[in-house]
PDB file of the backbone (N, CA, C, O) and the ligand in Angstrom, with CONECT records:
HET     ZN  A 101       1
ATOM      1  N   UNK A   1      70.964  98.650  99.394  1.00  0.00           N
ATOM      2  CA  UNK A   1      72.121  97.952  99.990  1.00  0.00           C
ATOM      3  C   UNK A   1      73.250  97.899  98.981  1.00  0.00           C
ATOM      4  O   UNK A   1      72.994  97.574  97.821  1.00  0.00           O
ATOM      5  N   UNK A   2      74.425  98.186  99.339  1.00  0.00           N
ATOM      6  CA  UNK A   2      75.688  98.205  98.444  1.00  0.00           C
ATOM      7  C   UNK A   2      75.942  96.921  98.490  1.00  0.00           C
ATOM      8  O   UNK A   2      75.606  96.167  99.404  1.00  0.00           O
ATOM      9  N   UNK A   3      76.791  96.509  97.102  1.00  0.00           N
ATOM     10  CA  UNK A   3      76.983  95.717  97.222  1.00  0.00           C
ATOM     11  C   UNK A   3      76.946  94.509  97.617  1.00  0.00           C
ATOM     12  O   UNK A   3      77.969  94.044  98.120  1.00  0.00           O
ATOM     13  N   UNK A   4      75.766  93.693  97.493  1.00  0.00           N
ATOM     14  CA  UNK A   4      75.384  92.672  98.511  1.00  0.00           C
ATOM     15  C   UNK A   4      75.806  91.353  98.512  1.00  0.00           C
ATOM     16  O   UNK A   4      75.852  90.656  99.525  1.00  0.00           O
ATOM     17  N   UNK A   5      76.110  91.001  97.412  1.00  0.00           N
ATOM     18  CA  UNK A   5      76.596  89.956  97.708  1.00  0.00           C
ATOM     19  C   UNK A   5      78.026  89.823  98.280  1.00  0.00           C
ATOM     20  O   UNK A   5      78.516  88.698  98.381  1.00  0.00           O
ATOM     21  N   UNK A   6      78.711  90.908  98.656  1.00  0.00           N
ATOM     22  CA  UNK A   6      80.171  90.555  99.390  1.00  0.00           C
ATOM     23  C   UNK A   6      79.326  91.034 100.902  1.00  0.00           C
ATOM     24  O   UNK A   6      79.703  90.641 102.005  1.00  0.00           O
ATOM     25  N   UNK A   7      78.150  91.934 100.694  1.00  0.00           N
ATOM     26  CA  UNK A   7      77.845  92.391 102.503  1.00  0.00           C
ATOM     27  C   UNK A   7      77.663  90.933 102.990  1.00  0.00           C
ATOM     28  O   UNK A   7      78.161  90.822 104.110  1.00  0.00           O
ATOM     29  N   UNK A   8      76.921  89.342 102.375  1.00  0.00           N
ATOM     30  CA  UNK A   8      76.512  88.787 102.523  1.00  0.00           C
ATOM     31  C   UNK A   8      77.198  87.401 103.162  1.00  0.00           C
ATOM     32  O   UNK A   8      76.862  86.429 103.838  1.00  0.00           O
ATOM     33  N   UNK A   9      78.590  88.050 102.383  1.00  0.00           N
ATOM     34  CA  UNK A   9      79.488  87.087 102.753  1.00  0.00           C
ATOM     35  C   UNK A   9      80.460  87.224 104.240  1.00  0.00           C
ATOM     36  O   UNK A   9      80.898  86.396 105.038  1.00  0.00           O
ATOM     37  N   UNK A  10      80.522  88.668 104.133  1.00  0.00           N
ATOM     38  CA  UNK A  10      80.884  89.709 105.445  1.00  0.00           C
ATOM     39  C   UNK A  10      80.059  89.165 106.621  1.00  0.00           C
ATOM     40  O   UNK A  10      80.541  89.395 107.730  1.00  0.00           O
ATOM     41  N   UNK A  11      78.801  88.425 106.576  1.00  0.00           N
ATOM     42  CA  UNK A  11      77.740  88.669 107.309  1.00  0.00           C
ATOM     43  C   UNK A  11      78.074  87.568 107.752  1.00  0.00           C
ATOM     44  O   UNK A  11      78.228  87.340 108.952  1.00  0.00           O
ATOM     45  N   UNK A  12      78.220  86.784 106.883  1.00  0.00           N
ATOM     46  CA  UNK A  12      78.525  85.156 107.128  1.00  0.00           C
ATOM     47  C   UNK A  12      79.666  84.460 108.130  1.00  0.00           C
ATOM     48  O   UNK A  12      79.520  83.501 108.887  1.00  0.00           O
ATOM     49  N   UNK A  13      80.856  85.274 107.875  1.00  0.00           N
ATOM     50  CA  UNK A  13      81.909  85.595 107.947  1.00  0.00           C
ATOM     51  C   UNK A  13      82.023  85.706 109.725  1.00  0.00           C
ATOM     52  O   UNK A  13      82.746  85.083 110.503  1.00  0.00           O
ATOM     53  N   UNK A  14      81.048  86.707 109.958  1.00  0.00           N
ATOM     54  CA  UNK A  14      81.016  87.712 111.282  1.00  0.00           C
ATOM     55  C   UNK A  14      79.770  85.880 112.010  1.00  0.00           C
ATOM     56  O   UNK A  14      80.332  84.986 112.643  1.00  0.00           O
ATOM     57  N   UNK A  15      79.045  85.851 111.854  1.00  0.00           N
ATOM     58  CA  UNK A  15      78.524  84.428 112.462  1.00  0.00           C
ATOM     59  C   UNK A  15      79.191  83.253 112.463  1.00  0.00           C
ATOM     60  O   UNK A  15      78.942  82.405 113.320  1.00  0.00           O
ATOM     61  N   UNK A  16      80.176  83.051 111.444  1.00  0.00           N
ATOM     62  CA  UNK A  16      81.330  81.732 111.885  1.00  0.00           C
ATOM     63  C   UNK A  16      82.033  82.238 113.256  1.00  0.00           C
ATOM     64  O   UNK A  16      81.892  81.609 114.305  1.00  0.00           O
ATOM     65  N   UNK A  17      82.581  83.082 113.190  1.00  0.00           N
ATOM     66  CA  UNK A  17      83.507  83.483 114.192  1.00  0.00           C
ATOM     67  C   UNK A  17      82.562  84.004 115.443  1.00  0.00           C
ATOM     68  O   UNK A  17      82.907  84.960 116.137  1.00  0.00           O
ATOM     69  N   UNK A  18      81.306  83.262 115.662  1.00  0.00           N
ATOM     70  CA  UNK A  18      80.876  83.465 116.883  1.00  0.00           C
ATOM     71  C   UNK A  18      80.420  85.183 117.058  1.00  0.00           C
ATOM     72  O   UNK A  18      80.250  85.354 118.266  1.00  0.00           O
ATOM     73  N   UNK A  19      80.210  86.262 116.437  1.00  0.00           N
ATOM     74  CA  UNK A  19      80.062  87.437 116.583  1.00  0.00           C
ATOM     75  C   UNK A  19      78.652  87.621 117.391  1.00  0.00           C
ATOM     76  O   UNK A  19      77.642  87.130 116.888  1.00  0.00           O
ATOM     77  N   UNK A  20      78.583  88.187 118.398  1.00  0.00           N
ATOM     78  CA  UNK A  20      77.575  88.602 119.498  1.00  0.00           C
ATOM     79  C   UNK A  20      76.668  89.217 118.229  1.00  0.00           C
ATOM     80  O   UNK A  20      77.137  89.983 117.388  1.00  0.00           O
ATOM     81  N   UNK A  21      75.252  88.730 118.245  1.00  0.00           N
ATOM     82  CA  UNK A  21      73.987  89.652 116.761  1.00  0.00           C
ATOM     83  C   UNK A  21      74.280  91.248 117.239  1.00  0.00           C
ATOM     84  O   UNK A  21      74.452  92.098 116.366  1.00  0.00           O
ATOM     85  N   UNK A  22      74.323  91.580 118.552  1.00  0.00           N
ATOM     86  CA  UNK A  22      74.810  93.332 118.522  1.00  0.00           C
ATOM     87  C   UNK A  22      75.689  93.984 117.773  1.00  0.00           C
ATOM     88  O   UNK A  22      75.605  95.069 117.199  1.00  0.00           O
ATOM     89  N   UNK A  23      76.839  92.930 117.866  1.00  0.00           N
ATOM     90  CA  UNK A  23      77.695  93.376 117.451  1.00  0.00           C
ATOM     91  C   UNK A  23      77.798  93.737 115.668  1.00  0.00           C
ATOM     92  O   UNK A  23      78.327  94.595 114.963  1.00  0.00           O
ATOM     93  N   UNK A  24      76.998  92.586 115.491  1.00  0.00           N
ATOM     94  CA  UNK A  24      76.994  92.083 113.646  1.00  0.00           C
ATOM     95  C   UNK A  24      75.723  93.341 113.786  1.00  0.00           C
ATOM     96  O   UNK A  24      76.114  94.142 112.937  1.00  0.00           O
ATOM     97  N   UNK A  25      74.969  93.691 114.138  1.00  0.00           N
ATOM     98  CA  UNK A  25      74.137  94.912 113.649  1.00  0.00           C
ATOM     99  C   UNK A  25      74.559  95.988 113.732  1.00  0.00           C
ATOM    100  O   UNK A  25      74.138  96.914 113.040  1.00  0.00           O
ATOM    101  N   UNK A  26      75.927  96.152 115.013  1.00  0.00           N
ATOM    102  CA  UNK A  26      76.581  97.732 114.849  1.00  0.00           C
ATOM    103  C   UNK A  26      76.868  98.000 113.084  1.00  0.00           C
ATOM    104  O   UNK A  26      76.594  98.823 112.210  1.00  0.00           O
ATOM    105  N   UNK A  27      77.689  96.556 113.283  1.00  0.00           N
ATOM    106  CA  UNK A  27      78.184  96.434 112.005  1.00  0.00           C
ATOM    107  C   UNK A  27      77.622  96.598 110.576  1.00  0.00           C
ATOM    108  O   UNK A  27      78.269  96.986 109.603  1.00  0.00           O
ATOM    109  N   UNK A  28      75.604  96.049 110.608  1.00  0.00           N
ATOM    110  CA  UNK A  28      75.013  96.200 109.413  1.00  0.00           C
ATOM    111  C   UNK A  28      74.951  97.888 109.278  1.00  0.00           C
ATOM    112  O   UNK A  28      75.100  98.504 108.222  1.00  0.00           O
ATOM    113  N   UNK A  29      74.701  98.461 110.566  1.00  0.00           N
ATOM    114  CA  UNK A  29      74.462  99.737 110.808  1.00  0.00           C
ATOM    115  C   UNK A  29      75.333 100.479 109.670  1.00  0.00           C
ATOM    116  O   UNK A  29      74.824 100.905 108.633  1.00  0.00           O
ATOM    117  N   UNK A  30      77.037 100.609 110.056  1.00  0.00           N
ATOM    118  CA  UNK A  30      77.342 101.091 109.490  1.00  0.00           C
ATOM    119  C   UNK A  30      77.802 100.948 107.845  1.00  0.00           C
ATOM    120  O   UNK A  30      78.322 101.827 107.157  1.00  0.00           O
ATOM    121  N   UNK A  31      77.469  99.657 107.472  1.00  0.00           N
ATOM    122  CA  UNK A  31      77.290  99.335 106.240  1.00  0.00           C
ATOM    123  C   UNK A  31      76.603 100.227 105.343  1.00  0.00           C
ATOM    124  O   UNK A  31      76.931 100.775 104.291  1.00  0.00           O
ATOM    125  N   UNK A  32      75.076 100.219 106.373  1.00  0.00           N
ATOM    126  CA  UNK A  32      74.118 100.952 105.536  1.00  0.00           C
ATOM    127  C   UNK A  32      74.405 102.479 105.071  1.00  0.00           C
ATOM    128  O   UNK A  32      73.976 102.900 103.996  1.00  0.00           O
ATOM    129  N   UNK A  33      75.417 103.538 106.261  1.00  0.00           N
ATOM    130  CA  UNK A  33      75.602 104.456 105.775  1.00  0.00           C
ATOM    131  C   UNK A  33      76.954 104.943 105.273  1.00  0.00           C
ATOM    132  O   UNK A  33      77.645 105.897 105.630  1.00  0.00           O
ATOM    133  N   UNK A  34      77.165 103.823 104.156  1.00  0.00           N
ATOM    134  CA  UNK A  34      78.307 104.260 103.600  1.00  0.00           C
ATOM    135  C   UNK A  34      78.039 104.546 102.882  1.00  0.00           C
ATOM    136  O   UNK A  34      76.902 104.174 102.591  1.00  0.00           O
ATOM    137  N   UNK A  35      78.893 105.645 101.673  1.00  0.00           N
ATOM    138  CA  UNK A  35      78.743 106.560 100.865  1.00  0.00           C
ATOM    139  C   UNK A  35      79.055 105.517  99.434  1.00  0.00           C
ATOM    140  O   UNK A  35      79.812 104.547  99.472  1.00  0.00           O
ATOM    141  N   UNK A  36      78.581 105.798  98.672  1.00  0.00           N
ATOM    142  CA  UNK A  36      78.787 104.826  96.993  1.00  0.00           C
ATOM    143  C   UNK A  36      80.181 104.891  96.590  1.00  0.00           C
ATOM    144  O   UNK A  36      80.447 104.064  95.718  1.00  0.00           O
ATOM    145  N   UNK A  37      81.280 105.718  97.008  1.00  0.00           N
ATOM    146  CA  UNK A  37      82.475 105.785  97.040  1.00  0.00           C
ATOM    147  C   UNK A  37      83.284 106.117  97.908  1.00  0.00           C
ATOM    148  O   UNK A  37      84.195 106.943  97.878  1.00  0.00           O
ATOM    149  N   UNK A  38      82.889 105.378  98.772  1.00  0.00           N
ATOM    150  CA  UNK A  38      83.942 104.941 100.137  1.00  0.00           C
ATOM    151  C   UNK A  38      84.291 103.855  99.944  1.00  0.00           C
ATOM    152  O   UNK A  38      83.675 103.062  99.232  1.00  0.00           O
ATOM    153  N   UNK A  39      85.416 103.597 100.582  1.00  0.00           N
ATOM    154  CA  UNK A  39      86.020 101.961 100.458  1.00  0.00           C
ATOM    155  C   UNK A  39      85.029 101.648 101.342  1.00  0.00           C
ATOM    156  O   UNK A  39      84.222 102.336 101.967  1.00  0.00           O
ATOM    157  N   UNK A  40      85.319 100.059 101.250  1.00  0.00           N
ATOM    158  CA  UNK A  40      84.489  99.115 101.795  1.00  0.00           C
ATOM    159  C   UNK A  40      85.214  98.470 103.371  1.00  0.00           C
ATOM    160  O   UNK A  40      86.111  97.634 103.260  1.00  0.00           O
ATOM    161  N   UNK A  41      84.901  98.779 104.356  1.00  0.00           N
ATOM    162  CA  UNK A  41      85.353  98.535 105.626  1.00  0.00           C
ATOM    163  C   UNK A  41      85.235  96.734 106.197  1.00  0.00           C
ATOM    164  O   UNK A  41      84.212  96.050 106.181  1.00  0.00           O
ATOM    165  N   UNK A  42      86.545  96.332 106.643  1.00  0.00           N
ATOM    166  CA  UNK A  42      86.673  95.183 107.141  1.00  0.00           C
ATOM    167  C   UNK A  42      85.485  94.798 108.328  1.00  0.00           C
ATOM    168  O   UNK A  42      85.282  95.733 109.102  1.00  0.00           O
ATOM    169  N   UNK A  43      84.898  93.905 108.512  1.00  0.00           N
ATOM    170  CA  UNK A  43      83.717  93.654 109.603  1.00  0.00           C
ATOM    171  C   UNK A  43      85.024  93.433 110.808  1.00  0.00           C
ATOM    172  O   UNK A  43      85.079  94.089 111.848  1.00  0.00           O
ATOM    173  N   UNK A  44      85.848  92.563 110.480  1.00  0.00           N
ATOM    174  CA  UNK A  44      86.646  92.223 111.987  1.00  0.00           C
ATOM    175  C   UNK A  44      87.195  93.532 112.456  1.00  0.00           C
ATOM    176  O   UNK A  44      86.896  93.979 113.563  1.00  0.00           O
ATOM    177  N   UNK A  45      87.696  93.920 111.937  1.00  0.00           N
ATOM    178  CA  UNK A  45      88.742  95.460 112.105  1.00  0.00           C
ATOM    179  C   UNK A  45      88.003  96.525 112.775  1.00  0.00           C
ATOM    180  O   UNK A  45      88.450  97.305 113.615  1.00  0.00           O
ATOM    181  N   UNK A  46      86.539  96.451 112.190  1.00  0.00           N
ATOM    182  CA  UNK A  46      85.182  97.552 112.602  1.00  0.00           C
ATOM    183  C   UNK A  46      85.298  96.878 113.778  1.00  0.00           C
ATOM    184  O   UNK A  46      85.973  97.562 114.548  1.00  0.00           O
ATOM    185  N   UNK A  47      84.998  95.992 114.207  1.00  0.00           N
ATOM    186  CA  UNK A  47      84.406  95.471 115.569  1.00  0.00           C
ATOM    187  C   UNK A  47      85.801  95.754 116.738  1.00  0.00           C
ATOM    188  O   UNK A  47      85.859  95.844 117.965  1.00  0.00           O
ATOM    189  N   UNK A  48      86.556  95.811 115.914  1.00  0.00           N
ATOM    190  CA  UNK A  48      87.877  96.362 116.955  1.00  0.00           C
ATOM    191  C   UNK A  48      88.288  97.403 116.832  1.00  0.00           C
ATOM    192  O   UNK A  48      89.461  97.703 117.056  1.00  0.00           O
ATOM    193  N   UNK A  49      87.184  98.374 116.350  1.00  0.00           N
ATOM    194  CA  UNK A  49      87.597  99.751 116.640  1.00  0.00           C
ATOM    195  C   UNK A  49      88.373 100.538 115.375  1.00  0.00           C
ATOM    196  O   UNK A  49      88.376 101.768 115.323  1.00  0.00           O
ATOM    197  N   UNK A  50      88.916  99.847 114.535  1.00  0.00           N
ATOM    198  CA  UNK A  50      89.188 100.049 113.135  1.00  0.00           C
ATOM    199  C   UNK A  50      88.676 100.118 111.871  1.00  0.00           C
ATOM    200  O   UNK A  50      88.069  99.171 111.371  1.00  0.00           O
ATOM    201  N   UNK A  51      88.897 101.320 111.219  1.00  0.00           N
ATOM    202  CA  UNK A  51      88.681 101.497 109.807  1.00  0.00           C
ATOM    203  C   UNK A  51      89.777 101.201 109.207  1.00  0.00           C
ATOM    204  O   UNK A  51      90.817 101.846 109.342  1.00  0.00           O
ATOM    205  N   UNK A  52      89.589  99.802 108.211  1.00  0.00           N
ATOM    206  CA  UNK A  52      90.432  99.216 107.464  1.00  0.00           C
ATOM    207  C   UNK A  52      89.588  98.803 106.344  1.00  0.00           C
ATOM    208  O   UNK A  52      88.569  98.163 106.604  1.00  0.00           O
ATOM    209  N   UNK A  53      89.921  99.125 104.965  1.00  0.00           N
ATOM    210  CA  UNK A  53      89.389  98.934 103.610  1.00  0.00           C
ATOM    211  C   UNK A  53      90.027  97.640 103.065  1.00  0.00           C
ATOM    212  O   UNK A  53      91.191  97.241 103.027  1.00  0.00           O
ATOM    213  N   UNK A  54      88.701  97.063 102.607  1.00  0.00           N
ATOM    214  CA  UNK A  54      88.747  95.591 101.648  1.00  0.00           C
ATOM    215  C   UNK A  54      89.233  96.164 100.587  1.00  0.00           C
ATOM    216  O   UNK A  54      88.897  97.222 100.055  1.00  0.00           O
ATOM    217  N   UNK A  55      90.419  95.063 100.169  1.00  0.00           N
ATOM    218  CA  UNK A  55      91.182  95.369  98.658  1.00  0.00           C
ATOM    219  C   UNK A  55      90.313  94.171  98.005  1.00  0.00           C
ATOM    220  O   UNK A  55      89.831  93.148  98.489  1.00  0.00           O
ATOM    221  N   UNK A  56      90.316  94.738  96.672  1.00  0.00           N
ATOM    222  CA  UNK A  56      89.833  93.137  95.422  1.00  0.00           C
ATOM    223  C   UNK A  56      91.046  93.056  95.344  1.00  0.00           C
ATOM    224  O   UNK A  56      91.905  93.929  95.226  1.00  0.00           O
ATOM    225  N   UNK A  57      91.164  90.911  95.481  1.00  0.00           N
ATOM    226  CA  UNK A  57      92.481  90.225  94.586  1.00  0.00           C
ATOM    227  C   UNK A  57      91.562  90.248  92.883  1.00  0.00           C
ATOM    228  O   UNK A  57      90.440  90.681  92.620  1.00  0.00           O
ATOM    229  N   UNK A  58      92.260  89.810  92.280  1.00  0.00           N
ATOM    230  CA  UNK A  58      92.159  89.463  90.872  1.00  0.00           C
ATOM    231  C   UNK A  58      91.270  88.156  91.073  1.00  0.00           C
ATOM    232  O   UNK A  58      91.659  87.239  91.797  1.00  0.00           O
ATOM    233  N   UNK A  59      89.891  88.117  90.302  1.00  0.00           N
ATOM    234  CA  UNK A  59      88.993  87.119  90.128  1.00  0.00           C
ATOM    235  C   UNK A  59      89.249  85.999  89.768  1.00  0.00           C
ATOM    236  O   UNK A  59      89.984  85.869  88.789  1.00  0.00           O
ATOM    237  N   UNK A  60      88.790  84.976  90.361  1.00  0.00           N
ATOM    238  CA  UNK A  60      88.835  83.739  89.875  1.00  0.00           C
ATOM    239  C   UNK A  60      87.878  83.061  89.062  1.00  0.00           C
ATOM    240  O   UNK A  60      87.113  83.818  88.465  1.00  0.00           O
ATOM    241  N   UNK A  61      87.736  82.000  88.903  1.00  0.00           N
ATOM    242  CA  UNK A  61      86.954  81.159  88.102  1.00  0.00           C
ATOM    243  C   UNK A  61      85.121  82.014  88.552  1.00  0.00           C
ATOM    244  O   UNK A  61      84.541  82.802  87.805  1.00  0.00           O
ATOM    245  N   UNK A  62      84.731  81.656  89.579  1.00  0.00           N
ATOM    246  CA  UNK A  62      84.002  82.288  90.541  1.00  0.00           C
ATOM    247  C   UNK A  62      83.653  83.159  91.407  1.00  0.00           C
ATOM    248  O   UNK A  62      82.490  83.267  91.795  1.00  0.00           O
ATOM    249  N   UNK A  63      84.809  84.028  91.896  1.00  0.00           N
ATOM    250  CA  UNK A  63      84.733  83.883  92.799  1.00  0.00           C
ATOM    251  C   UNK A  63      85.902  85.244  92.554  1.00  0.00           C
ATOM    252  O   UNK A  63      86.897  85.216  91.830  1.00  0.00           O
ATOM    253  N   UNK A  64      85.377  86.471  93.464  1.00  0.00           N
ATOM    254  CA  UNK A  64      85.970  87.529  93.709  1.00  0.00           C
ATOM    255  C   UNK A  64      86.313  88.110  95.173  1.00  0.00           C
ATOM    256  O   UNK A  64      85.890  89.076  95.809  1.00  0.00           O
ATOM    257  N   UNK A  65      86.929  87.456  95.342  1.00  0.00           N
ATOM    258  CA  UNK A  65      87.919  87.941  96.899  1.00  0.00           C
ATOM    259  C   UNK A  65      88.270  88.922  96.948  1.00  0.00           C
ATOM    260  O   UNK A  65      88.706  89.512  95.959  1.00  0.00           O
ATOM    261  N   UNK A  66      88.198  89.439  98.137  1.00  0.00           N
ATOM    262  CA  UNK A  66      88.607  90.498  99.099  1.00  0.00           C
ATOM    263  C   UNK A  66      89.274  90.357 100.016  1.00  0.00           C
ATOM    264  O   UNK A  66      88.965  89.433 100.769  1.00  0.00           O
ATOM    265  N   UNK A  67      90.386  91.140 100.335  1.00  0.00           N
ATOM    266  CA  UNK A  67      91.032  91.015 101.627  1.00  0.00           C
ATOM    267  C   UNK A  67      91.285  92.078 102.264  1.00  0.00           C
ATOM    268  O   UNK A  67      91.259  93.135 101.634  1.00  0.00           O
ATOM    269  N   UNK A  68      91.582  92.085 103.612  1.00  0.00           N
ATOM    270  CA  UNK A  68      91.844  93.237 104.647  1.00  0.00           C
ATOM    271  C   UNK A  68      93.417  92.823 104.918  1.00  0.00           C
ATOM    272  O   UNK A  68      93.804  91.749 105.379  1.00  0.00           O
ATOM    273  N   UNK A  69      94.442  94.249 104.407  1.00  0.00           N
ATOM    274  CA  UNK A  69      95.758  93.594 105.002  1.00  0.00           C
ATOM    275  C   UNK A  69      95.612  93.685 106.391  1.00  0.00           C
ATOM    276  O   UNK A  69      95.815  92.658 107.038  1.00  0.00           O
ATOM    277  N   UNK A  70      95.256  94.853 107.054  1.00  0.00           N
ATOM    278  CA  UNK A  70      95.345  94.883 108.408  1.00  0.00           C
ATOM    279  C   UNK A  70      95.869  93.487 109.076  1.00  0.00           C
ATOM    280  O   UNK A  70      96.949  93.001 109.410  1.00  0.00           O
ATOM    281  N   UNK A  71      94.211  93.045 109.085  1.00  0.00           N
ATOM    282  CA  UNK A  71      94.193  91.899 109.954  1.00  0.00           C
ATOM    283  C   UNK A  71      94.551  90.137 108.790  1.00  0.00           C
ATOM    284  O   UNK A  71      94.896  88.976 109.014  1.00  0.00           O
ATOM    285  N   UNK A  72      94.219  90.908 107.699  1.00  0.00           N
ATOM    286  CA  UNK A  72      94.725  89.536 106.964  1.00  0.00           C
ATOM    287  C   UNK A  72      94.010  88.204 106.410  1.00  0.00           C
ATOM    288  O   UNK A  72      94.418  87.193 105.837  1.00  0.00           O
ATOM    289  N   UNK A  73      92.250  88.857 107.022  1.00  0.00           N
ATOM    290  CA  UNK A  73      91.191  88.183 106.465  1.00  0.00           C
ATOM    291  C   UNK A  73      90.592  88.200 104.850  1.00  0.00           C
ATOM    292  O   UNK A  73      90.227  89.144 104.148  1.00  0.00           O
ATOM    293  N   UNK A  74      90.645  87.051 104.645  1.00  0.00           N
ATOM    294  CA  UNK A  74      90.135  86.823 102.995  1.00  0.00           C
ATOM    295  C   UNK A  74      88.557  86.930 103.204  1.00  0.00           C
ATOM    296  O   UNK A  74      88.023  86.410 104.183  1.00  0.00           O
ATOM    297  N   UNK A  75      88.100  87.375 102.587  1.00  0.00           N
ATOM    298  CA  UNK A  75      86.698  86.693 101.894  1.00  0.00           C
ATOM    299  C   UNK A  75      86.539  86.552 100.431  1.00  0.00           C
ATOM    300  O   UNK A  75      86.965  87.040  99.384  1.00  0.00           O
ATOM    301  N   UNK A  76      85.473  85.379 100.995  1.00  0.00           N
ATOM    302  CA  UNK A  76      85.400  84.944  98.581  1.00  0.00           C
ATOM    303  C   UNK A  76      84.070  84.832  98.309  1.00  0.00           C
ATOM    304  O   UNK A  76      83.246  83.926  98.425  1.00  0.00           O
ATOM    305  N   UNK A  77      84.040  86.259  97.818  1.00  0.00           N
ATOM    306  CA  UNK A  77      82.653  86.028  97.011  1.00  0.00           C
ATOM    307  C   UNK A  77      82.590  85.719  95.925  1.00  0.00           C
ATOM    308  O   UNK A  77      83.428  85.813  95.028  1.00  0.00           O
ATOM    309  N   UNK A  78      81.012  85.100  95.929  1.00  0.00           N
ATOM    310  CA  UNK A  78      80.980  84.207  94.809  1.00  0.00           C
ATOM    311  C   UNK A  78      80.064  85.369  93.545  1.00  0.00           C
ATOM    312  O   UNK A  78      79.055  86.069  93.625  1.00  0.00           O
ATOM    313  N   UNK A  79      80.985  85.096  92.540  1.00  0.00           N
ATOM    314  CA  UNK A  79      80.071  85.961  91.482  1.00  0.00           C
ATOM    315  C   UNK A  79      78.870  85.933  90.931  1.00  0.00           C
ATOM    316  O   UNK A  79      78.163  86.860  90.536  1.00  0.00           O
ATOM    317  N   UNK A  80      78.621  84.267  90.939  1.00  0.00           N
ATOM    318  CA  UNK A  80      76.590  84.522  90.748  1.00  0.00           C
ATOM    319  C   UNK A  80      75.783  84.669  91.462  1.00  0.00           C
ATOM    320  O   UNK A  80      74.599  84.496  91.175  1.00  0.00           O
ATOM    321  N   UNK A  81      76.317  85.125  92.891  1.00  0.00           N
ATOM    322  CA  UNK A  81      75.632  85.130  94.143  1.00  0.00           C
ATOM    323  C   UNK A  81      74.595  86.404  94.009  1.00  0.00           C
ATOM    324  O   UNK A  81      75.064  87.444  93.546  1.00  0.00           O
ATOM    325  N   UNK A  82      73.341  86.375  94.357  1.00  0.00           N
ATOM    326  CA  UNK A  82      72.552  87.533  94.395  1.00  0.00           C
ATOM    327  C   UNK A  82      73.153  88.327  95.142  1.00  0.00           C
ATOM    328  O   UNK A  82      72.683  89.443  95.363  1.00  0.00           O
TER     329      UNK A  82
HETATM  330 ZN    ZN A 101      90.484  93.484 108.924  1.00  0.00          ZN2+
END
């Protein structure tokens, strides 16, 4: 699994916002076959039919965020997170 602790937060992310489990497994689906240097694809953007790549902001205390301009979603992962 790439990267897991931001897949984890992605995952999290996709169950606040009510995501149908089909939908969040299309989604693990294509997680799993991404290449070690492909960008990293937005979960909301995927589910609407879009390939849109997570940018890193600059780290914080904890905590290494990602965002999708597309749609404009943050996520914050946490850096000691398994
Ligand atoms: Zn997005």
């Amino acid at each position: 699994m790439q990267n897991a602790p931001l897949f984890h937060v992605l995952l999290d992310h996709l169950e606040a916002i009510d995501t149908p489990p089909m939908e969040v497994q299309r989604f693990v689906d294509h997680w799993s076959k991404l290449t070690p240097h492909g960008h990293l694809p937005c979960p909301v953007c995927f589910l609407n039919g879009e390939e849109q790549p997570l940018v890193p902001l600059d780290a914080q205390a904890n905590l290494e965020p990602v965002i999708c301009k597309a749609c404009g979603t943050r996520y914050e992962v946490p850096i000691n997170e398994r």
